[in-house]
matplotlib code that plots the C-alpha trace (Angstrom):
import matplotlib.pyplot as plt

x = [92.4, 95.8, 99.2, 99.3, 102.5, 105.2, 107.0, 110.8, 113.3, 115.3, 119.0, 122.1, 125.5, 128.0, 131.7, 135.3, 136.1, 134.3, 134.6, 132.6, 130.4, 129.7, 129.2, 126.9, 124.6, 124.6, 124.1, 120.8, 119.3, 119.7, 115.7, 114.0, 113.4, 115.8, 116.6, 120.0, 119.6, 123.5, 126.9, 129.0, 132.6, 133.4, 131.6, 130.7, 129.1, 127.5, 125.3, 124.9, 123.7, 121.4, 119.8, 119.2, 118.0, 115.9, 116.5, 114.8, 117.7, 121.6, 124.1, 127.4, 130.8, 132.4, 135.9, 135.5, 137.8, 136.9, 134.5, 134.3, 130.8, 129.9, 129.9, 128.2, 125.7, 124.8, 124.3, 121.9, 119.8, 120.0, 118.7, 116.6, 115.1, 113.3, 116.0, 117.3, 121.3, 123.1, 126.5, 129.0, 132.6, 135.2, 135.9, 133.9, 135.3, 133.0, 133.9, 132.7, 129.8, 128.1, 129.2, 127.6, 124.5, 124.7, 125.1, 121.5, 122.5, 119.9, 121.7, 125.2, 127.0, 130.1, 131.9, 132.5, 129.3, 126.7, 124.5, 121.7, 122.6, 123.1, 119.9, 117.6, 119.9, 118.6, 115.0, 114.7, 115.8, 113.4, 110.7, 111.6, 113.6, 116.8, 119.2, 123.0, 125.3, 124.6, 128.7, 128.2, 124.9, 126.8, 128.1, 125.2, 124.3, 127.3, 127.5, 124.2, 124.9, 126.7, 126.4, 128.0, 126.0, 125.5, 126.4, 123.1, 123.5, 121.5, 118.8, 119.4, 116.6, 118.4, 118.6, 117.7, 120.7, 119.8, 120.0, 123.0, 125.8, 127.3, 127.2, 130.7, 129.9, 127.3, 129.8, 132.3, 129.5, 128.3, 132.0, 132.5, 129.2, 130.3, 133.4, 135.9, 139.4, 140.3, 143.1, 140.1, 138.0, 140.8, 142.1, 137.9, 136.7, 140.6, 141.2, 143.6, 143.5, 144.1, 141.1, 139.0, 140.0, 138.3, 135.2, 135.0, 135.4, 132.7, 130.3, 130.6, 129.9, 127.4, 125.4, 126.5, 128.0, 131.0, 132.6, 132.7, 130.2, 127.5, 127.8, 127.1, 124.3, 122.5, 123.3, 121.1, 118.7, 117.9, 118.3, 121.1, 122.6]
y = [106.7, 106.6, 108.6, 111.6, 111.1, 114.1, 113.9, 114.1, 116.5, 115.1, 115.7, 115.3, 116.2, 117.3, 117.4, 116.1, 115.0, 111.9, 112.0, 115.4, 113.9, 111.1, 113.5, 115.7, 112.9, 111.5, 115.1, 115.4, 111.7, 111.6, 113.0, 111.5, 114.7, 114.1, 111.8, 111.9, 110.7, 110.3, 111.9, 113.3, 114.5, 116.5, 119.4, 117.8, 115.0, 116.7, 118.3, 114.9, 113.6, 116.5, 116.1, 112.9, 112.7, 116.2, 116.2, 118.9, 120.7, 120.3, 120.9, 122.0, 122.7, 125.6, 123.9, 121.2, 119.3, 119.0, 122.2, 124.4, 124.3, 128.0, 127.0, 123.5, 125.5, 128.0, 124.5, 122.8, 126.2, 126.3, 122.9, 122.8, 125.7, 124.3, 122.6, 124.6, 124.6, 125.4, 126.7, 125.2, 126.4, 127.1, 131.0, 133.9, 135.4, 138.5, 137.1, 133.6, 134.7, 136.9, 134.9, 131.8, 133.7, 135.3, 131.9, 130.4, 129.4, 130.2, 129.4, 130.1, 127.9, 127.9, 124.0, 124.6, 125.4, 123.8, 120.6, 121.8, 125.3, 122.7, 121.3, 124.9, 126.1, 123.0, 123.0, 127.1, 126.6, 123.6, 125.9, 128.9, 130.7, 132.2, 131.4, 133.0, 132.1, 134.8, 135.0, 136.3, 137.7, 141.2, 141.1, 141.8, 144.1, 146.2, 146.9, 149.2, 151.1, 153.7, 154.4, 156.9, 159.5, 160.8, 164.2, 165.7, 168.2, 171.5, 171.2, 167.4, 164.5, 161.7, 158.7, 154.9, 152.6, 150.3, 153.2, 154.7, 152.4, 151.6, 148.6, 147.9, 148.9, 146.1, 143.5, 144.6, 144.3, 141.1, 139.7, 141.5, 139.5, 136.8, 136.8, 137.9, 139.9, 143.0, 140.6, 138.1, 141.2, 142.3, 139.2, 138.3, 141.4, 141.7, 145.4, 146.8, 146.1, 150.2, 150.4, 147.9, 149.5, 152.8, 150.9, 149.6, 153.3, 154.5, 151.9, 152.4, 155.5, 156.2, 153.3, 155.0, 152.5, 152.2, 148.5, 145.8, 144.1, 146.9, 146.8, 143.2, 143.3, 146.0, 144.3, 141.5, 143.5, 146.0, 143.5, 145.5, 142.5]
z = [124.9, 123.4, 124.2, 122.0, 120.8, 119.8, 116.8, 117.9, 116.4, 113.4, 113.7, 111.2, 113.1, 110.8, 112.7, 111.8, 115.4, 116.2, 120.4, 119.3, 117.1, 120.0, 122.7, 120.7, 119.9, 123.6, 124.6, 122.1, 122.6, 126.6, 127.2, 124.0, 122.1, 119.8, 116.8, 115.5, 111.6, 110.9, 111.7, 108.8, 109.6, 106.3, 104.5, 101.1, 102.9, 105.1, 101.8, 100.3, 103.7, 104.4, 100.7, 101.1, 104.9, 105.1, 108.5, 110.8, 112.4, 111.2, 113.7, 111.4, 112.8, 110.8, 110.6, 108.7, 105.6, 102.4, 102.3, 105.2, 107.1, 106.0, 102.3, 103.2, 104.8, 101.9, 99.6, 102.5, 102.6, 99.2, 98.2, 100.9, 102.7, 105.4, 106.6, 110.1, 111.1, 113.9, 113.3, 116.2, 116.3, 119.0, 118.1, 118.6, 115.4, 114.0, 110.1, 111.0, 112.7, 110.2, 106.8, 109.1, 109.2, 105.6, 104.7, 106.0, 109.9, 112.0, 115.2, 116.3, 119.4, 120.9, 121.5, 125.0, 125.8, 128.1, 126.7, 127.8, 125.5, 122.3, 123.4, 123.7, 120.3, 118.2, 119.8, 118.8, 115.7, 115.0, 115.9, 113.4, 115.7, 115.8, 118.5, 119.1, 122.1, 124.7, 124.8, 121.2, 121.1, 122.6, 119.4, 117.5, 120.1, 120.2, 117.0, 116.4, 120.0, 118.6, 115.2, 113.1, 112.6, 109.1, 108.4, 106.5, 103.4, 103.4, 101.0, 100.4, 100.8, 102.2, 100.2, 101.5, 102.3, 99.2, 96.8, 98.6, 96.8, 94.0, 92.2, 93.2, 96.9, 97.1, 95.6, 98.1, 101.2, 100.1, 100.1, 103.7, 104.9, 103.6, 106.0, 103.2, 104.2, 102.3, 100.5, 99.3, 98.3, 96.1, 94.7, 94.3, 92.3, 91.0, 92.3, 94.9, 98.6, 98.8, 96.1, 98.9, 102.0, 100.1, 99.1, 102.5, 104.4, 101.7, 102.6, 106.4, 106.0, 103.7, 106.2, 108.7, 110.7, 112.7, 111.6, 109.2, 112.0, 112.0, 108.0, 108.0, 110.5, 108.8, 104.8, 106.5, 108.3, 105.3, 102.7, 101.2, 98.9]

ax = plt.figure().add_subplot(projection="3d")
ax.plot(x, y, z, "-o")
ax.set_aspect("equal")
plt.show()
């Protein structure tokens, strides 16, 4: 009776610095679960690579030349939706990490962390899952513990979220998930950054949230935009 054999994990690592790019595939070959398909170091052929391999997991570094690895991520998801990434940068930014998963990543790693984290991250995502470095997982947490609460009119049947804002509103959330400052917001939709910073206060409010983080998480959650 033969071996029943287990179809390993297909890998594409997309990262500029190539003693990175190195260690990450030594890191992801070292047990046999792994396959690394190819290493790109730059954002536009990292998309080309990805179209053209259909690996199972992409592990994309968020600085990267050329196009940054948010945007090359939106174009992988977008081309091909089956394909998982794992977003791998060395800041713990709240911007990056919600336009990273606005943009299609289903994982989200830290450079400096264990290999045996980069391992689990890729190996979750493979299997449908989600997976966020516990060092920013509080994050996500954080943001819905406390939650503005909103102020209820007498006589008034409170509305859902999605019918809640304006059209302008959900132009100017979809910009803040994607990671956008108030300055790209304004110079993006062409309006003042004093007109923005109003926008942004109405939003938070009328989702009754606290940050730019909460608004993001519950865009995503509630399918906002």
């Amino acid at each position: 009776m033969g071996l029943l054999l287990t179809k390993k994990i297909s890998v594409l690592i997309v990262e500029d610095n190539e003693l990175m790019r190195q260690g990450l595939s030594a890191v992801l070959e070292r047990d046999g679960e792994f396959e690394v398909l190819g290493e790109a170091e730059d954002g536009v052929s990292a998309v080309e690579m990805a179209k053209n391999l259909k690996p199972d997991v992409v592990i994309m570094d968020i600085g990267l030349p050329l196009m940054n690895g948010i945007d090359a991520t939106r174009l992988v998801k977008q081309a091909l939706p089956q394909v998982h990434i794992v977003m791998l940068t060395s800041h713990d930014n709240d911007n990056e990490i919600f336009a990273a998963l606005s943009a299609g990543a289903a994982g989200y790693c830290l450079k400096d962390c264990a290999s045996e984290r980069i391992r689990t991250a890729v190996t979750s995502v493979s299997h449908g899952a989600a997976w966020i470095d516990p060092r920013i997982a509080h994050k996500v947490l954080q943001a819905f513990e406390n939650p503005a609460p909103r102020k209820p009119v007498a006589g008034q049947v409170p509305l859902p979220p999605s019918e809640l804002l304006s059209q302008r509103e959900r132009e100017v959330l979809k910009l803040m998930v994607d990671g956008a400052t108030n300055k790209e917001i304004s110079e993006k939709l062409i309006i003042s950054v004093s007109t923005v910073r109003t926008h942004v206060e109405h939003i938070l409010e009328k989702l009754a949230v606290t940050g730019r983080t909460a608004a993001a998480i519950k865009a995503m959650k509630e399918g906002l935009i």
